[in-house]
The first five atom37 places (N, CA, C, CB, O) and aatype in JSON, in Angstrom:
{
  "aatype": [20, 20, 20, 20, 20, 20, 20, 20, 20, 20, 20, 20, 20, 20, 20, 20, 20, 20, 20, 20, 20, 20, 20, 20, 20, 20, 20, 20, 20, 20, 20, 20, 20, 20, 20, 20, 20, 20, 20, 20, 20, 20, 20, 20, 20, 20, 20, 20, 20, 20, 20, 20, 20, 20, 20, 20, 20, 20, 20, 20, 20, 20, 20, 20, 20, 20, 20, 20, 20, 20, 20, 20, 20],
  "atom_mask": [
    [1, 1, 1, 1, 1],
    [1, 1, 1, 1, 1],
    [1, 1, 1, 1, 1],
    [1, 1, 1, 1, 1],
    [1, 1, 1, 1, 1],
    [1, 1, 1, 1, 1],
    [1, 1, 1, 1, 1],
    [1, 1, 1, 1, 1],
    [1, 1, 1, 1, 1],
    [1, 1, 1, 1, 1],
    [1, 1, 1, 1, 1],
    [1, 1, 1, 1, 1],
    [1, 1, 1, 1, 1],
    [1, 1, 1, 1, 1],
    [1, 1, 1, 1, 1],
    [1, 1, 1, 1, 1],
    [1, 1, 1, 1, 1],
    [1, 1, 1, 1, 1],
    [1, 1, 1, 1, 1],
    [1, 1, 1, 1, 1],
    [1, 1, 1, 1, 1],
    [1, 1, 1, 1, 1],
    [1, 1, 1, 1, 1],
    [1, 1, 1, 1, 1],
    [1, 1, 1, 1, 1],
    [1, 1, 1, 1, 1],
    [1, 1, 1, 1, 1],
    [1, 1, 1, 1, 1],
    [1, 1, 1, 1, 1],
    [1, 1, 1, 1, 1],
    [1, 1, 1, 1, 1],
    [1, 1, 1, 1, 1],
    [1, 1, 1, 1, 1],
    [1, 1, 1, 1, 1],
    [1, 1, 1, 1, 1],
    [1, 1, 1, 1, 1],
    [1, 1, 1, 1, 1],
    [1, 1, 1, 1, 1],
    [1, 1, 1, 1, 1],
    [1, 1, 1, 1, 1],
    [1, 1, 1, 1, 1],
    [1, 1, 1, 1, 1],
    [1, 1, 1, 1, 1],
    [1, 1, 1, 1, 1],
    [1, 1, 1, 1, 1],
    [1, 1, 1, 1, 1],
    [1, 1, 1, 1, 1],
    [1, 1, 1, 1, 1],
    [1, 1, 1, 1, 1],
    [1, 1, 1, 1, 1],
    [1, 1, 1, 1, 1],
    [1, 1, 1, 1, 1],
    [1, 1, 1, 1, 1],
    [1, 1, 1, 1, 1],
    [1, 1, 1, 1, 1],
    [1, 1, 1, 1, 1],
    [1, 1, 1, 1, 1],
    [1, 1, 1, 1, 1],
    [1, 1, 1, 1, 1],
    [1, 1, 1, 1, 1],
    [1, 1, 1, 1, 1],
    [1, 1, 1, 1, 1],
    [1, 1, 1, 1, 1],
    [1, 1, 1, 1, 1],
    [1, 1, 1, 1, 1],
    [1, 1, 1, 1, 1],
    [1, 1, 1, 1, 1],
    [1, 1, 1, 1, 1],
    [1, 1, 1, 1, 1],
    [1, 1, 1, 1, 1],
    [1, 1, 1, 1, 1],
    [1, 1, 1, 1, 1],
    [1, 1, 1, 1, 1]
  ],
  "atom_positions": [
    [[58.83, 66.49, -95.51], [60.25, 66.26, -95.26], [61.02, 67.52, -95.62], [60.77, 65.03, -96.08], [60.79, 68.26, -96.58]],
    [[61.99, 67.67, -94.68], [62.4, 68.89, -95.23], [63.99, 68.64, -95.93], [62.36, 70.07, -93.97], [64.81, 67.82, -95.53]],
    [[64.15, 69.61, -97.11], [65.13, 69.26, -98.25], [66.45, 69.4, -97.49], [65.03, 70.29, -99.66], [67.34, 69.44, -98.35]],
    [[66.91, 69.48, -96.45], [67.95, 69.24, -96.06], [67.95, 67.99, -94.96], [68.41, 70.45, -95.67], [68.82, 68.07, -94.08]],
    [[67.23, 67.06, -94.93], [66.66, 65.56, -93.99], [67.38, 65.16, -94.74], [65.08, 64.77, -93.81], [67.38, 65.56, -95.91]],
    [[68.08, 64.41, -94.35], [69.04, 63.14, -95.42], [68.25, 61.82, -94.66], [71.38, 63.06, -95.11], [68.03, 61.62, -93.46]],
    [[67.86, 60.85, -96.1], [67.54, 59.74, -95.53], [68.72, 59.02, -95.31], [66.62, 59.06, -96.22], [69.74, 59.49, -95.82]],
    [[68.8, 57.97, -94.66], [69.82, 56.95, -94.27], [70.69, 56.83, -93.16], [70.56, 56.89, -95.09], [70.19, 57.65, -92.39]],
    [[71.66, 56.35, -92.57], [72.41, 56.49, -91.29], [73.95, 57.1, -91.96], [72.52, 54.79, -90.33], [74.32, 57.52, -93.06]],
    [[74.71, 56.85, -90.33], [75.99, 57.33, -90.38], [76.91, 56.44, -91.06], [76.44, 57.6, -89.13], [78.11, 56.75, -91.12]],
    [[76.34, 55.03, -91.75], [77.1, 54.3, -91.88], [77.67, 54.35, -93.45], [76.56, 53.21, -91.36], [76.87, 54.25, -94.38]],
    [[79.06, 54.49, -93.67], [79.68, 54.15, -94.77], [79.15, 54.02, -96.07], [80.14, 53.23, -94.54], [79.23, 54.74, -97.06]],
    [[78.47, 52.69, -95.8], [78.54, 51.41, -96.72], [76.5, 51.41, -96.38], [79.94, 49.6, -95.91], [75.95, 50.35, -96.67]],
    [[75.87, 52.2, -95.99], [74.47, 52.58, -96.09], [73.89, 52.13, -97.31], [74.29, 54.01, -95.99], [74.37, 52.56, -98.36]],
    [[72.99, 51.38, -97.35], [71.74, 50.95, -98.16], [71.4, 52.22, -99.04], [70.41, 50.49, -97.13], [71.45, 52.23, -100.27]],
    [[71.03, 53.3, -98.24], [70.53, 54.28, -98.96], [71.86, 55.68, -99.52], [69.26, 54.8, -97.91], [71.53, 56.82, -99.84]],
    [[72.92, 55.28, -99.5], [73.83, 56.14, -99.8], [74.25, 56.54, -98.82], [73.57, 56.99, -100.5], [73.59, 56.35, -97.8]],
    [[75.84, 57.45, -98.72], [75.85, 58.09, -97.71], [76.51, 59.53, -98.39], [76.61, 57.29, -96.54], [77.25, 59.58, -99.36]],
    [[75.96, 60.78, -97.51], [76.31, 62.3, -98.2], [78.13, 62.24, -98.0], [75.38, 63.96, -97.08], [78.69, 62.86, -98.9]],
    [[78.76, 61.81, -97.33], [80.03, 62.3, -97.18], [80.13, 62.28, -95.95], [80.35, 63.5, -97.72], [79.29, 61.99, -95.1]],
    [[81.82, 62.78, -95.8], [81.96, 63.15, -94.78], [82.45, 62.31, -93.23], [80.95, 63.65, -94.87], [82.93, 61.24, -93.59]],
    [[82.47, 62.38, -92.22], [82.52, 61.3, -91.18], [81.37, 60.25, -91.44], [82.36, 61.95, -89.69], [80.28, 60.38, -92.01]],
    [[81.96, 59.2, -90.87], [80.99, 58.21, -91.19], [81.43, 56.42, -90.43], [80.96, 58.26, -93.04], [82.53, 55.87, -90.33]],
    [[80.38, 56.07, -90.14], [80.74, 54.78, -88.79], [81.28, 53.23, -89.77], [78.68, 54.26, -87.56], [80.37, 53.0, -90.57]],
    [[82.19, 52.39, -89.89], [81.97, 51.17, -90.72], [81.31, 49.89, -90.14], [83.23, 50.78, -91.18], [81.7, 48.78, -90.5]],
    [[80.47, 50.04, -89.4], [79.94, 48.91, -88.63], [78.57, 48.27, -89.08], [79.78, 49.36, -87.24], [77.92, 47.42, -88.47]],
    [[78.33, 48.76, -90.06], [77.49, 48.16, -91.21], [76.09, 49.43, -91.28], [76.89, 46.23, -90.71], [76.02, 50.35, -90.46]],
    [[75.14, 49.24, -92.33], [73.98, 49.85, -92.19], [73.0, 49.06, -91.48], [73.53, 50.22, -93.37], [72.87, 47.85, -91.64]],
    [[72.26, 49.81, -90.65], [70.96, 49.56, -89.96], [69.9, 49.81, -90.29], [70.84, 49.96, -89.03], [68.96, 49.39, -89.61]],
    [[69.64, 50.59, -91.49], [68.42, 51.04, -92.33], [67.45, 50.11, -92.3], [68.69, 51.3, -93.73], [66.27, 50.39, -92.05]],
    [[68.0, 48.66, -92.61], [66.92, 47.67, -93.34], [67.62, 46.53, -92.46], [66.93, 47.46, -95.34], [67.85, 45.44, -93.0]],
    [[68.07, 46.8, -90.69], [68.35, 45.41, -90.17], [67.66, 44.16, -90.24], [68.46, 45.5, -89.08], [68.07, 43.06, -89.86]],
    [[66.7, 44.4, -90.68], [65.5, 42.68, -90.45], [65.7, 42.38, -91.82], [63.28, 42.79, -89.98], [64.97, 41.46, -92.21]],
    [[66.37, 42.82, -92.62], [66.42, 42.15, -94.2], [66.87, 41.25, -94.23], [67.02, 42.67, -95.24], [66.56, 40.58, -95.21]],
    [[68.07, 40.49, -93.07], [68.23, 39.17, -92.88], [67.55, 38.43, -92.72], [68.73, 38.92, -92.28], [68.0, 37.3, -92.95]],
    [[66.17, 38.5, -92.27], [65.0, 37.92, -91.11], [64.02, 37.45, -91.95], [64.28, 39.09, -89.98], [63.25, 36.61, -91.49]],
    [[63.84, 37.94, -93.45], [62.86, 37.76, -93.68], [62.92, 36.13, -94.67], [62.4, 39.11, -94.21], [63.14, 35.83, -95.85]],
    [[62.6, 35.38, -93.37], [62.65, 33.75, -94.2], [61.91, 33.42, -95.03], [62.43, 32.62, -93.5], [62.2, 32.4, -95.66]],
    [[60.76, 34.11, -95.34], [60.19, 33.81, -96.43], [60.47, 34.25, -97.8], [59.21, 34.02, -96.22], [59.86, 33.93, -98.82]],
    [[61.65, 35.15, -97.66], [62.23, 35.53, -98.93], [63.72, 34.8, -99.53], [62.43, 37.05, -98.74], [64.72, 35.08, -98.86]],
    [[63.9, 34.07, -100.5], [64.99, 33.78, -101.01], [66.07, 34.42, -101.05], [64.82, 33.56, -101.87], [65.89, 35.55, -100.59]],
    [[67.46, 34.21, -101.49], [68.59, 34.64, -101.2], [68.12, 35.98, -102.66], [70.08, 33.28, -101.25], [67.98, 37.2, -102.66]],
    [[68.06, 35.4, -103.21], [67.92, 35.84, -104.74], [66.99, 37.3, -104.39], [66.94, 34.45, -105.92], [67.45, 38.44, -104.48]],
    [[65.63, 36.96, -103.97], [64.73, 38.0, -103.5], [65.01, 39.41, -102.58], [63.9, 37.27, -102.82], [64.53, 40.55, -102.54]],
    [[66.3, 38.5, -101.71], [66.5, 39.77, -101.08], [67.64, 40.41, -101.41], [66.47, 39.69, -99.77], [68.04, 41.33, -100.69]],
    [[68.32, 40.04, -102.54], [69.6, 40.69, -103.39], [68.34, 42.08, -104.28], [70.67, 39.02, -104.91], [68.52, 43.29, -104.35]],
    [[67.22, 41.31, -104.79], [66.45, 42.36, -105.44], [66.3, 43.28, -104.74], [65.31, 42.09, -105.88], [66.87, 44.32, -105.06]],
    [[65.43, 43.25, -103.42], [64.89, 44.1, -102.75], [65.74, 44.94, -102.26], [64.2, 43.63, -101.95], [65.41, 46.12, -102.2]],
    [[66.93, 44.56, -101.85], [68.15, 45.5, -101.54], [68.61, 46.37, -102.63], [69.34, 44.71, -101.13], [69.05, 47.51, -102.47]],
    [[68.46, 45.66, -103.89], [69.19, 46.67, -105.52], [68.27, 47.56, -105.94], [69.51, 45.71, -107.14], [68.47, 48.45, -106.76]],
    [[66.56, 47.17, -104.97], [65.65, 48.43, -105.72], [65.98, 49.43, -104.56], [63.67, 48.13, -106.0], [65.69, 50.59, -104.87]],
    [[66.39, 49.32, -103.61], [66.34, 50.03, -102.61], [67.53, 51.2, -102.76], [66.4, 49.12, -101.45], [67.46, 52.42, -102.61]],
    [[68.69, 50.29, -103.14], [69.58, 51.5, -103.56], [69.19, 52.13, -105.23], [71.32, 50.9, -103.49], [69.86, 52.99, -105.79]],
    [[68.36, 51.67, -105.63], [67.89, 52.62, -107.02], [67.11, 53.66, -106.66], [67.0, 51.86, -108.14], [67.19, 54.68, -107.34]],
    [[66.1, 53.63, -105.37], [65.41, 54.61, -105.21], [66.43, 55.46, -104.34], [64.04, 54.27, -104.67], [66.35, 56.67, -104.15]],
    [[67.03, 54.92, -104.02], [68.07, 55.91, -103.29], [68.76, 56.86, -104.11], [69.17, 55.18, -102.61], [68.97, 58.05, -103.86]],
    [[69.1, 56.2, -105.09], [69.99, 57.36, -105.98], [68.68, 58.36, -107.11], [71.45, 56.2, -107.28], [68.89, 59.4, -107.73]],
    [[67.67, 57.71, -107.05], [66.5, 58.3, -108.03], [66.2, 59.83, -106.96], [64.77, 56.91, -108.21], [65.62, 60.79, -107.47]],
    [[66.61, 59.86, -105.7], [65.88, 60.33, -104.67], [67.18, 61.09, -104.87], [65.27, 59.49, -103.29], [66.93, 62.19, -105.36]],
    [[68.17, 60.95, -104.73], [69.54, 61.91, -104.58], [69.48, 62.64, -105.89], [71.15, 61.01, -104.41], [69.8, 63.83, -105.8]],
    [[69.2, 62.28, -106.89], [69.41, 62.92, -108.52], [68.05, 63.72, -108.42], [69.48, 61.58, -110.11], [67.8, 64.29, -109.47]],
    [[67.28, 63.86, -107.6], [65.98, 64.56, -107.28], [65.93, 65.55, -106.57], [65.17, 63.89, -106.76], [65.22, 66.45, -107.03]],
    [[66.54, 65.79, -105.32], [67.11, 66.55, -104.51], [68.07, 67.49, -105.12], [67.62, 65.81, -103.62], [68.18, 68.7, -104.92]],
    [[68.66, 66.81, -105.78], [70.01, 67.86, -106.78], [69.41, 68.73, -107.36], [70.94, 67.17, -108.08], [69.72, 69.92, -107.29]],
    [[68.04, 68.08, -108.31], [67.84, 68.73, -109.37], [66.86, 69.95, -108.78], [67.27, 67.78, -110.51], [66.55, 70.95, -109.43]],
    [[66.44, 69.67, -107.43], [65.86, 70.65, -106.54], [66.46, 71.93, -106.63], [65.92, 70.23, -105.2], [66.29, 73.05, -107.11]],
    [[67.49, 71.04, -105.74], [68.61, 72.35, -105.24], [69.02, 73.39, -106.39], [70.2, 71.65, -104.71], [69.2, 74.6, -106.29]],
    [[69.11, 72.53, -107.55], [69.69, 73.34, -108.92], [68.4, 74.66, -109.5], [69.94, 71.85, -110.44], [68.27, 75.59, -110.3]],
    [[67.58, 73.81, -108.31], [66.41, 74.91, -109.57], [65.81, 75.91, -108.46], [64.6, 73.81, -110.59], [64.76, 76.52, -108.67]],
    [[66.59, 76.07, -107.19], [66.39, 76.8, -106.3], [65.7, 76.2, -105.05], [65.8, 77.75, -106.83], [65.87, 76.57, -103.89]],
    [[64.86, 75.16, -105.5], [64.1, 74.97, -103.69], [64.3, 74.15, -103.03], [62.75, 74.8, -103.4], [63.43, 73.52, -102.43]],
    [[66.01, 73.85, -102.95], [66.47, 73.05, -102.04], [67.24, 74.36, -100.95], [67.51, 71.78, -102.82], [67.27, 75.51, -101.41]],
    [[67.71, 74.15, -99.81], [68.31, 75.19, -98.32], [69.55, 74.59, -98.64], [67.65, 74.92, -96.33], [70.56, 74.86, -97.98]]
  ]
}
């Protein structure tokens, strides 16, 4: 992957964060079937969505600390 790939979409309000900047409010599409999955509880998929934005920000505070130490572009 290369250190300037941003994961996630154009959207706002993105699952995985969003860098700034312009940006669409029509929801995130990252994880559209997260509605779908009937075998998961309401509860289950509040988790799976809260680890998702943890690795998101574990992944942004990672990238930083890249950039800070030179081998981020």
């Amino acid at each position: 992957m290369d250190t300037n790939e941003y994961l996630g979409c154009s959207d706002g309000g993105c699952i995985f964060g969003h860098r700034g900047g312009m940006h669409t409010n029509g929801g995130c599409h990252c994880v559209p079937s997260l509605s779908t999955f009937h075998t998961m509880t309401a509860d289950e998929r509040i988790e799976l969505r809260n680890k998702i934005k943890k690795l998101a920000l574990q992944n942004k505070a990672l990238r930083e600390e890249l950039a800070s130490l030179g081998g981020g572009r």
